[in-house]
Each structure stands twice: as C-alpha cells, then as structure tokens.
Backbone as ProteinMPNN parsed JSONL, in Angstrom:
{"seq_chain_A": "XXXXXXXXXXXXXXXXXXXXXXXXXXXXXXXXXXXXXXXXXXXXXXXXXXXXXXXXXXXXXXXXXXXXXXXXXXXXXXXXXXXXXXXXXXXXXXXXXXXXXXXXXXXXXXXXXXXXXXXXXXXXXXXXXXXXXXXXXXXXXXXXXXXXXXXXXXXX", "coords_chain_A": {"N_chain_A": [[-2.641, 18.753, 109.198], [-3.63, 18.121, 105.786], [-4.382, 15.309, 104.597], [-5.37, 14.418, 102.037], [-4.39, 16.123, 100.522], [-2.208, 15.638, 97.568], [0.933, 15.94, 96.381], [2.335, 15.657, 93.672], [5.034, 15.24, 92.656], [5.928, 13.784, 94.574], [4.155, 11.096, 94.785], [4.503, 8.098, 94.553], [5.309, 5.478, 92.009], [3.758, 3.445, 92.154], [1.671, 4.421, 93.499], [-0.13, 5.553, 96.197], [-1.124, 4.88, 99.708], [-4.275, 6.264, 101.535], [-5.171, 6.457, 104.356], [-7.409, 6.442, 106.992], [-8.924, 9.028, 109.605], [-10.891, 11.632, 109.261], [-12.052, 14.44, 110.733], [-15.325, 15.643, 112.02], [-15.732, 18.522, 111.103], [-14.752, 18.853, 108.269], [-16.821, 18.212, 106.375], [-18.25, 20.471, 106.604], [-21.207, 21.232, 106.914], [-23.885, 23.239, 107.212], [-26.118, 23.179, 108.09], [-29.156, 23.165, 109.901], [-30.819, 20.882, 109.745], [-29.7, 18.953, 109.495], [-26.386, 16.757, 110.645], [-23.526, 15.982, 110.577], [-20.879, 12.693, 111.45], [-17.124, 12.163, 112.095], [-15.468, 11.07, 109.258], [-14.626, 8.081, 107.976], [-11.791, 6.795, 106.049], [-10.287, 4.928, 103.594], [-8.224, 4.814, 101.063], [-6.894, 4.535, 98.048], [-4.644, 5.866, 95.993], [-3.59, 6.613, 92.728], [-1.713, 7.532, 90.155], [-2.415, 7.671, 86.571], [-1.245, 8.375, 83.183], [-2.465, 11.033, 82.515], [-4.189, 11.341, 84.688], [-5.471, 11.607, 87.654], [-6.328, 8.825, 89.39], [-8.751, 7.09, 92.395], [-9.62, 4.859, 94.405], [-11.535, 2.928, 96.511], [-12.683, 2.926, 100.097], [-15.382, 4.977, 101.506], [-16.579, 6.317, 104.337], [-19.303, 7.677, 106.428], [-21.504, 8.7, 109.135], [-24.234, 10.656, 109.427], [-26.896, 12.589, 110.91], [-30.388, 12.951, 110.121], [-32.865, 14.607, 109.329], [-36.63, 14.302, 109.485], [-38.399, 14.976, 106.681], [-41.333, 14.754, 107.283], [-42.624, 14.207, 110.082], [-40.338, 15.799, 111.489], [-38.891, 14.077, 112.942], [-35.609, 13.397, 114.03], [-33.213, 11.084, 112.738], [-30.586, 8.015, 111.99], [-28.412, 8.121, 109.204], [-26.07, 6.254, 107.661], [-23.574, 6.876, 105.304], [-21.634, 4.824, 102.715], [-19.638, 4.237, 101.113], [-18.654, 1.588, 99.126], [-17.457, 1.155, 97.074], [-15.664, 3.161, 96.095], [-14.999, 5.377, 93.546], [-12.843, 7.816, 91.534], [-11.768, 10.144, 88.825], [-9.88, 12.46, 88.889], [-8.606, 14.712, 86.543], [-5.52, 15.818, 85.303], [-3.929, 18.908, 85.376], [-1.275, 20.751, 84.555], [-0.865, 20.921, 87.743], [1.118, 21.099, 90.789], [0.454, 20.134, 92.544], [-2.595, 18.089, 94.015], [-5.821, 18.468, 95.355], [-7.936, 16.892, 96.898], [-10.091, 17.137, 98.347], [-12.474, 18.398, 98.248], [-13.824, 17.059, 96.139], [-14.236, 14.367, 97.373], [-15.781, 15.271, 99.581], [-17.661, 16.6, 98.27], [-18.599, 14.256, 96.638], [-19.204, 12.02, 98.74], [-21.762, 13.955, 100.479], [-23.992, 14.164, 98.348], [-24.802, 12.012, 97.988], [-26.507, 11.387, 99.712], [-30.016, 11.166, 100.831], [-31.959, 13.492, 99.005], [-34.55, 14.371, 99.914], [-35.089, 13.837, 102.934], [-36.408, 10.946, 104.518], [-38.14, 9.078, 107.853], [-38.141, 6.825, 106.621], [-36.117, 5.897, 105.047], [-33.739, 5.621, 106.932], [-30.9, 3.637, 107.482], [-29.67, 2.939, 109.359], [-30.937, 2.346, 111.793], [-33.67, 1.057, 111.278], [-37.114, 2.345, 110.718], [-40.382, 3.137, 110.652], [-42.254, 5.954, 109.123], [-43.819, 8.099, 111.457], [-45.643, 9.778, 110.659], [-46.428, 8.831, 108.36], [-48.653, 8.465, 105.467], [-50.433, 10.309, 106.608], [-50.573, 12.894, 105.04], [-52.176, 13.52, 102.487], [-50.638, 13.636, 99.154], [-52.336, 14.433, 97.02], [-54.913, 16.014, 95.643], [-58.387, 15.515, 96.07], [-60.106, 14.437, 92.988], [-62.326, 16.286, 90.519], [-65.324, 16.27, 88.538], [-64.061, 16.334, 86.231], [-62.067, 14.469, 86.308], [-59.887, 15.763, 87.008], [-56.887, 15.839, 89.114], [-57.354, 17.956, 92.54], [-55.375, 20.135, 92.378], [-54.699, 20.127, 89.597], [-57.102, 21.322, 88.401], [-57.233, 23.497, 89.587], [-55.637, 25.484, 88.356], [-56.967, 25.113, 86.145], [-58.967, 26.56, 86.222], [-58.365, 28.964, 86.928], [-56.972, 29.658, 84.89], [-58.746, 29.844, 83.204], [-60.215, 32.19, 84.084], [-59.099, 34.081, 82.98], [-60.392, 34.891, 80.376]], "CA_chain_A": [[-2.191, 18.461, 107.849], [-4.548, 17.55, 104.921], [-4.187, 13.734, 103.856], [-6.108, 14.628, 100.863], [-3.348, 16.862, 99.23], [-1.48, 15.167, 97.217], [1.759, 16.372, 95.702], [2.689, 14.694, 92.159], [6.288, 14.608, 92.648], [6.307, 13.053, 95.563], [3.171, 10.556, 94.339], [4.99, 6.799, 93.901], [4.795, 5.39, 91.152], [2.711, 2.162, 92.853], [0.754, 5.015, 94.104], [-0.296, 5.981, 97.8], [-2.459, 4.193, 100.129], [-4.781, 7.219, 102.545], [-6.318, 5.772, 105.584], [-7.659, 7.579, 108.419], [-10.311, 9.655, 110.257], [-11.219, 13.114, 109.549], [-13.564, 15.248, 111.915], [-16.892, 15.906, 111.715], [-16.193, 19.661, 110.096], [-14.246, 18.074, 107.114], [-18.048, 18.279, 105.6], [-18.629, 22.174, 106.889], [-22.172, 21.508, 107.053], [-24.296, 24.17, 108.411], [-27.381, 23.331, 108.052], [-29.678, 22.974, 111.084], [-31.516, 19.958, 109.918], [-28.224, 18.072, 109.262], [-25.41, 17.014, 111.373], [-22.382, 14.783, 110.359], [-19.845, 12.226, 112.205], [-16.151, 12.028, 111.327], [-15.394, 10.622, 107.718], [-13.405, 7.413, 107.716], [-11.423, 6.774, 104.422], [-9.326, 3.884, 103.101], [-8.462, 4.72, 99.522], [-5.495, 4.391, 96.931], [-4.598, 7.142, 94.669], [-2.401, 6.431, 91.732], [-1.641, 8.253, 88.643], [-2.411, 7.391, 85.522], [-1.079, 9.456, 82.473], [-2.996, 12.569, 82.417], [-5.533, 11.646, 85.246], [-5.371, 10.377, 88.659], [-7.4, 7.401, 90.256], [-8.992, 7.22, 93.455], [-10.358, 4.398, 94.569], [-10.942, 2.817, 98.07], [-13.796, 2.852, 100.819], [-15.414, 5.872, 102.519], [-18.165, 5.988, 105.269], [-19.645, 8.592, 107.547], [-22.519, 8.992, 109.544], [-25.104, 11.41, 109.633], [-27.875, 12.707, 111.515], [-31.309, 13.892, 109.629], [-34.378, 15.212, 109.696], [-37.417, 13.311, 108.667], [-39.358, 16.194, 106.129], [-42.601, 14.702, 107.471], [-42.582, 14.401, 110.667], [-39.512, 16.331, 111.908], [-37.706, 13.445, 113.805], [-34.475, 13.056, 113.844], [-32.694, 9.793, 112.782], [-29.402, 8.244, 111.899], [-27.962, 7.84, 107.685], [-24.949, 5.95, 107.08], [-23.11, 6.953, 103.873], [-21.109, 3.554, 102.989], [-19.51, 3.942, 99.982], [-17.675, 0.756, 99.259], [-16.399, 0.569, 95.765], [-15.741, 4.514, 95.689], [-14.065, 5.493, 92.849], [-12.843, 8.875, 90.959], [-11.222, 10.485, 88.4], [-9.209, 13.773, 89.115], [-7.882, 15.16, 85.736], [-4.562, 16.386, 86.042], [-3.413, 20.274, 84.36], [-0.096, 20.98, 85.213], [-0.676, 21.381, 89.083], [1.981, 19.991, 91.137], [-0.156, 19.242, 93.577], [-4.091, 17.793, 93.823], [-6.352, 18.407, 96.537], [-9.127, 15.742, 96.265], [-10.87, 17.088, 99.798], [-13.928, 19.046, 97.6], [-14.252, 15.631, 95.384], [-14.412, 13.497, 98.233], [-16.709, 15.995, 100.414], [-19.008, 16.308, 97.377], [-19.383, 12.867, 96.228], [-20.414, 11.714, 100.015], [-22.938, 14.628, 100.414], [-24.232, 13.974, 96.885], [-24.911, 10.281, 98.626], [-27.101, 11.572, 101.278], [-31.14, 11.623, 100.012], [-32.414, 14.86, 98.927], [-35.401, 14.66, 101.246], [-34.946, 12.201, 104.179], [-37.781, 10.243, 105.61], [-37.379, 7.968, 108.249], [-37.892, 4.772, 105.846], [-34.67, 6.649, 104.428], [-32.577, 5.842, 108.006], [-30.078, 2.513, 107.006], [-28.939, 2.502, 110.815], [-32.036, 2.071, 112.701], [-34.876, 1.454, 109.703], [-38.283, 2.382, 111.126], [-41.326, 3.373, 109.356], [-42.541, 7.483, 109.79], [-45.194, 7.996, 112.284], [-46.604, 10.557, 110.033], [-47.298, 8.046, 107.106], [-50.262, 8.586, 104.789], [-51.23, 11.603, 107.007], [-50.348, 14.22, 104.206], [-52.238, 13.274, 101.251], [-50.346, 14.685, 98.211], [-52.775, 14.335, 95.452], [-56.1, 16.244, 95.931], [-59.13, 14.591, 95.398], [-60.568, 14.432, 91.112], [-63.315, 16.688, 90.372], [-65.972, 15.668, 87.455], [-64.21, 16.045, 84.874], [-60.898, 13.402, 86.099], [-58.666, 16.067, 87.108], [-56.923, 16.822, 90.49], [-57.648, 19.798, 92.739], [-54.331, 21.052, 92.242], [-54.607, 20.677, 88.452], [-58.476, 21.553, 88.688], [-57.414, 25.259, 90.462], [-54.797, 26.172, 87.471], [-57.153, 25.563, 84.964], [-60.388, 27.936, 86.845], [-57.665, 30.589, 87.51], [-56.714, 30.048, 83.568], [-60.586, 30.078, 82.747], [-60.578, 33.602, 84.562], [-58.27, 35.279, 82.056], [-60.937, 34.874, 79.029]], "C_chain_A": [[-3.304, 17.759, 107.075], [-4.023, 16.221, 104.346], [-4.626, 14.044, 102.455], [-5.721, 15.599, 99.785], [-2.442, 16.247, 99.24], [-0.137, 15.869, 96.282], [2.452, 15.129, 94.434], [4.097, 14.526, 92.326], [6.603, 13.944, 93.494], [5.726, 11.524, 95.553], [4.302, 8.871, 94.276], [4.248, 6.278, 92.814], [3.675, 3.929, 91.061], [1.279, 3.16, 93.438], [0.672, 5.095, 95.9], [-1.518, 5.673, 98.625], [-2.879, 5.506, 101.502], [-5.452, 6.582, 102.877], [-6.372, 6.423, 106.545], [-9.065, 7.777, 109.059], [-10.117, 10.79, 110.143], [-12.268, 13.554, 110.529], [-14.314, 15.593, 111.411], [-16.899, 16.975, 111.043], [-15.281, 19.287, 108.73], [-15.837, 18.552, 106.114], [-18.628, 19.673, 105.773], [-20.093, 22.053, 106.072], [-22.898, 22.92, 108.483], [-25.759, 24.198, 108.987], [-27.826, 22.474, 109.65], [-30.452, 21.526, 111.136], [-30.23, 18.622, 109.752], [-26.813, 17.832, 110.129], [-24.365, 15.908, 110.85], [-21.097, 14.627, 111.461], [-18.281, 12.922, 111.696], [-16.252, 11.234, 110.019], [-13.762, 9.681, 107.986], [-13.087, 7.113, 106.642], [-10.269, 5.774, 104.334], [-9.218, 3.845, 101.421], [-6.898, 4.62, 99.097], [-5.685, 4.909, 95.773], [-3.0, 6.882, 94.016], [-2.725, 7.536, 90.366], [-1.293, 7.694, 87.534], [-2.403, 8.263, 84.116], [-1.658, 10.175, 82.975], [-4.046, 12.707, 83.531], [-4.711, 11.187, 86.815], [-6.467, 9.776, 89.465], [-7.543, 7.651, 91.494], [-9.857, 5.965, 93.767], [-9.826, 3.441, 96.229], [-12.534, 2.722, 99.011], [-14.246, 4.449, 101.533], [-16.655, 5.577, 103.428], [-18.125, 7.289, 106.29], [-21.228, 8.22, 107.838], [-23.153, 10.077, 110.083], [-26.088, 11.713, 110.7], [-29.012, 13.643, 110.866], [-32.326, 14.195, 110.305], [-35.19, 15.058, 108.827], [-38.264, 15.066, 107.788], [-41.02, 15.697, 106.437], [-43.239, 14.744, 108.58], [-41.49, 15.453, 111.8], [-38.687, 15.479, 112.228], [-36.301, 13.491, 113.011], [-33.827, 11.568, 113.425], [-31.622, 9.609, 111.912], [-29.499, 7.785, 110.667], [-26.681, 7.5, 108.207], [-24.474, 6.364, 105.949], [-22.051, 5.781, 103.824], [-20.58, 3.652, 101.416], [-18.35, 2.95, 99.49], [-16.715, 0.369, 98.36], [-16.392, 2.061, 95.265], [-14.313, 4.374, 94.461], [-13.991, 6.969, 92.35], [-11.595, 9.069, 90.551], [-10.865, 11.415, 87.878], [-8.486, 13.721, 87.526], [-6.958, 15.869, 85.878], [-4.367, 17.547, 84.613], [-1.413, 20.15, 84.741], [0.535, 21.284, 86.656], [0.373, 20.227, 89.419], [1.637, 19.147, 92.383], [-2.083, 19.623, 93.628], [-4.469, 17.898, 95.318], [-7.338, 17.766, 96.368], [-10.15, 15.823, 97.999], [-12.03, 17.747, 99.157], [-14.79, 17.89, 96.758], [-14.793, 14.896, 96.319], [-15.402, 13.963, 98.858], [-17.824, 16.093, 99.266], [-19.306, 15.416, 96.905], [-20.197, 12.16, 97.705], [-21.415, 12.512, 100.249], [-24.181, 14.415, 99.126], [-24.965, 12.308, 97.175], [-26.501, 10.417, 99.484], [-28.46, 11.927, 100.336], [-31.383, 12.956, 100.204], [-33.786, 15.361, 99.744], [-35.446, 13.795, 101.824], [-36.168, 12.245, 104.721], [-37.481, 9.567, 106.678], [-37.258, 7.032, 107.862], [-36.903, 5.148, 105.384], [-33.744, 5.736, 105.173], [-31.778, 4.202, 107.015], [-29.532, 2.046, 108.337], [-29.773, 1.8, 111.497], [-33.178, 2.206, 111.622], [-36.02, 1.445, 110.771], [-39.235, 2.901, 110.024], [-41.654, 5.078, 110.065], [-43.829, 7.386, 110.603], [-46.031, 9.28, 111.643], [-46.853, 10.017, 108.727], [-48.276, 8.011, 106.769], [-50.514, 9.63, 105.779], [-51.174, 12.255, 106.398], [-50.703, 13.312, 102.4], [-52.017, 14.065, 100.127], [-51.147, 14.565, 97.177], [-54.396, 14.432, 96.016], [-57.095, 15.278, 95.269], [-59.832, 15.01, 93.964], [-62.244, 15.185, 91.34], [-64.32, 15.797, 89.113], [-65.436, 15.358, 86.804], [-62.839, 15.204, 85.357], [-59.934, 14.507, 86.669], [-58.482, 16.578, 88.631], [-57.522, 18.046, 91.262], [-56.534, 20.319, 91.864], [-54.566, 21.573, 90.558], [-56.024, 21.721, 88.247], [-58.476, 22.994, 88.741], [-56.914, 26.131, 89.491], [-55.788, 26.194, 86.806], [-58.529, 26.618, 85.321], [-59.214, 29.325, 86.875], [-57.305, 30.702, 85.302], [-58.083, 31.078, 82.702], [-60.735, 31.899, 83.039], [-59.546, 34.778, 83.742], [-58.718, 35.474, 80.647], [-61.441, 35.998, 79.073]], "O_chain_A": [[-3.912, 16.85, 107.64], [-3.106, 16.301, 103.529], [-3.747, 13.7, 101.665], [-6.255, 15.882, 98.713], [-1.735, 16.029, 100.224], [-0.573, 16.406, 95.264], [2.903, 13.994, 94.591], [4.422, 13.367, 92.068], [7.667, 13.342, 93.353], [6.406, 10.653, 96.095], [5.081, 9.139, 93.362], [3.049, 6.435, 92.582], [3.008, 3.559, 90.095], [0.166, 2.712, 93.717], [1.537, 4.622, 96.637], [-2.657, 6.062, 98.37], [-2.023, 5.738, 102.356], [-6.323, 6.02, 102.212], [-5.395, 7.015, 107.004], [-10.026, 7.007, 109.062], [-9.206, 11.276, 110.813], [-13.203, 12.877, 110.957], [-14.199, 15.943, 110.237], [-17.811, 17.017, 110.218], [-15.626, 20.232, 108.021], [-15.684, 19.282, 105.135], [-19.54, 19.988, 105.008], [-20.274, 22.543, 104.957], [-22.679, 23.284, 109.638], [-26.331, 24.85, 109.861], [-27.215, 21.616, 110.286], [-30.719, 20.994, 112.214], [-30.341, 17.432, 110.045], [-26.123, 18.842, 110.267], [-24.839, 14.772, 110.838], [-20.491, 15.503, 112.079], [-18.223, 13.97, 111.053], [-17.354, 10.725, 109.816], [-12.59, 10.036, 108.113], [-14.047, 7.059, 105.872], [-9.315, 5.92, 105.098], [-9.872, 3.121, 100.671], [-5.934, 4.642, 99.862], [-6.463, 4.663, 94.85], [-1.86, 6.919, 94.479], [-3.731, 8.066, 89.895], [-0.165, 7.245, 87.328], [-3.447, 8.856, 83.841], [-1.51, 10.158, 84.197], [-4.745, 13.718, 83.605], [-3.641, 10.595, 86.957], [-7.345, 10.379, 90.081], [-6.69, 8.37, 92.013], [-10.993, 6.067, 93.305], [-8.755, 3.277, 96.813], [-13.516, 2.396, 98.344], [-13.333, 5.056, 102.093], [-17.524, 4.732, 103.212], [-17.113, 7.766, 106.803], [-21.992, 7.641, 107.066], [-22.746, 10.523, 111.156], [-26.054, 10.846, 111.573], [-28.867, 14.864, 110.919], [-32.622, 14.097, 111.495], [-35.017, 15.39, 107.655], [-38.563, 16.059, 108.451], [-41.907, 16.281, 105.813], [-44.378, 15.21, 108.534], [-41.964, 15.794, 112.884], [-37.531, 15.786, 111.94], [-36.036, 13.586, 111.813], [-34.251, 10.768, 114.259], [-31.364, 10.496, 111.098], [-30.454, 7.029, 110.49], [-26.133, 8.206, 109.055], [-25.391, 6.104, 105.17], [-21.468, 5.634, 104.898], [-21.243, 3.066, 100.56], [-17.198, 3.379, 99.43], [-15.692, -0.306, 98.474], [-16.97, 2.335, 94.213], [-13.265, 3.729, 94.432], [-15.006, 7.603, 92.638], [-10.57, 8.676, 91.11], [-11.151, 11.656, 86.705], [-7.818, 12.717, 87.274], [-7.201, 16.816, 86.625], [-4.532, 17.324, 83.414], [-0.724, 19.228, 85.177], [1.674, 21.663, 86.927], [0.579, 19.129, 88.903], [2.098, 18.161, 92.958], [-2.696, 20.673, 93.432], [-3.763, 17.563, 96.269], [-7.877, 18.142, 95.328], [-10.694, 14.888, 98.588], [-12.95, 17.498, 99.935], [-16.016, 17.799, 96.702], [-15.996, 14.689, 96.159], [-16.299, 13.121, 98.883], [-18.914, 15.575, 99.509], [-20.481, 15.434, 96.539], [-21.389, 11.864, 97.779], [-22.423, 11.807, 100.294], [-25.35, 14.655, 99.427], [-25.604, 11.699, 96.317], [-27.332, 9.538, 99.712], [-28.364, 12.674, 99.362], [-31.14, 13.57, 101.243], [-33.994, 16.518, 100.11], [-35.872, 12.756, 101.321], [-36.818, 13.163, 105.22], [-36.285, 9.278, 106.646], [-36.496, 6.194, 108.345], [-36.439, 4.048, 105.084], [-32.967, 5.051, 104.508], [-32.262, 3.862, 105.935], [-29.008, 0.939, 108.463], [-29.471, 0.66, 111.851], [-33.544, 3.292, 111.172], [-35.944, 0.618, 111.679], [-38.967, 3.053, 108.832], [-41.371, 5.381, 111.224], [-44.746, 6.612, 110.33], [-47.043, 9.683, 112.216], [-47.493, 10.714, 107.939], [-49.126, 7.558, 107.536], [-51.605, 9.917, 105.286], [-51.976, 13.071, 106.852], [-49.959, 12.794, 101.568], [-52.765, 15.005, 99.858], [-50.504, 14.598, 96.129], [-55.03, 13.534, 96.571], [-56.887, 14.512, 94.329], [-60.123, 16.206, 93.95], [-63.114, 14.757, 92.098], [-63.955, 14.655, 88.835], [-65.674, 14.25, 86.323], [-62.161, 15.272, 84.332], [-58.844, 13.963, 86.848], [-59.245, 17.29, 89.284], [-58.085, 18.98, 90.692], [-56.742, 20.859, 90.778], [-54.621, 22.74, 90.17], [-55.833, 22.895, 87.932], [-59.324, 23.705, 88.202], [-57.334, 27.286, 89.424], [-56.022, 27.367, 86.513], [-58.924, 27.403, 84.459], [-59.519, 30.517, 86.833], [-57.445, 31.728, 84.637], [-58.277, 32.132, 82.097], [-61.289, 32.678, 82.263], [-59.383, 35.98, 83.954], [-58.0, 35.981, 79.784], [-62.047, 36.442, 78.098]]}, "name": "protein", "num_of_chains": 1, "seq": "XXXXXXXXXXXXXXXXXXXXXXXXXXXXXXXXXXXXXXXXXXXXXXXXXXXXXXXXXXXXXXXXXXXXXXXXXXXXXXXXXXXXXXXXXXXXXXXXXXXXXXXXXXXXXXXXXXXXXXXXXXXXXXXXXXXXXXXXXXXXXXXXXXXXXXXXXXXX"}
C-alpha cells in the first residue's frame, strides 16, 4: 500500500501525520553510478483551501560515484524542514510519491566528488591532477579559447 496517496475525503481536517520507511526502489534509480537506501519520512499533510501542505522530515542515503576519481562513497540527503505545495484540481485523491521522489533526487549534487560525501568527508585522491584551464598563450587567452579562435581564423 502507498502511504503517499492520499484520498481528500478521507483527509482530517487536523490533517494526517505519514511516518515510515519505504524501500530502496521507491527512487527507481537505474543508474549504475548511483545506488539508494530506503527513504525514511515523518511528514504532515493538511489541506488548505485549494492546495495541500506537506511538511515534515525526509532522509535517505545514497551511494555515489566520485566523477574524478571513480570511488565510490556515501551522500546523506537530510532534508529537515521539507516542505511542499501540491495544488489541488478536483482529484479525489493526491499522490505526492513523484513530489517527494523528485525533490530528494533534486537534493543529490549534480556531479559528486568525494569532498561532496556528508557521511564520511574525505578529500579526492585525484585532486588537482586534472587541470581544467589550459595554459594562456601570448596574447592572455586559454588553450581552449586559443583553439576556437585559430579554427575561426581558418574560415577567412
């Protein structure tokens, strides 16, 4: 049974306190560099005229992959003063499991390092080995920029 569908007529009007543990596919990740725990959740969903509230705690834990070295290491997502606000149409019932699953993913950095981790903080053992910013020719400008403007030069 989904905790996370809510039916409006049934809804009190104090609202409804969801606490629990979902499983690790709750997040139907697929990706190979990514792995997620269960998703614990302590929230309180009320309705307010035309909308309804969500607010409450969530947390999961992750497992990434550093983009510089490869390792692996662990992300918390901790979100402690989660909040959201579901607009209501005329449904008689809300499912708030795509909200919830996309605001924690949405949490998670878009390229993880290991100075990223929050569980175990370490530093990357491939630090400063990948210098992104070629070195300045004469005239001040990068390689990178340096290469666009010779390949421009070659279309006179």
């Amino acid at each position: 049974m989904n905790p996370f569908l809510i039916d409006l007529s049934q809804l009190p009007a104090e609202g409804k306190t969801l606490r629990g543990r979902q499983p690790a596919d709750f997040f139907q990740i697929e990706a190979e560099d990514t792995t997620a725990g269960p998703l614990n959740h302590d929230l309180q969903v009320v309705r307010e005229g035309d909308s309804l509230h969500v607010a409450g705690h969530l947390e999961a834990d992750f497992t990434l992959q550093c983009g510089r070295c490869l390792a692996r290491f662990p992300y918390r997502v901790d979100l402690d003063a989660y909040r959201a606000e579901i607009p209501l149409e005329n449904d008689a019932t809300i499912d708030l499991t795509e909200t919830l699953r996309e605001d924690i993913l949405l949490a998670l950095p878009n390229f993880p390092r290991c100075e990223d981790g929050n569980v175990e903080p370490r530093d990357c053992p491939a630090e400063g080995r990948f210098d992104s910013t070629p070195p300045a020719d004469e005239t001040g400008l990068p390689g990178a920029e340096r290469g666009i403007w010779n390949a421009l030069d070659q279309l006179k």
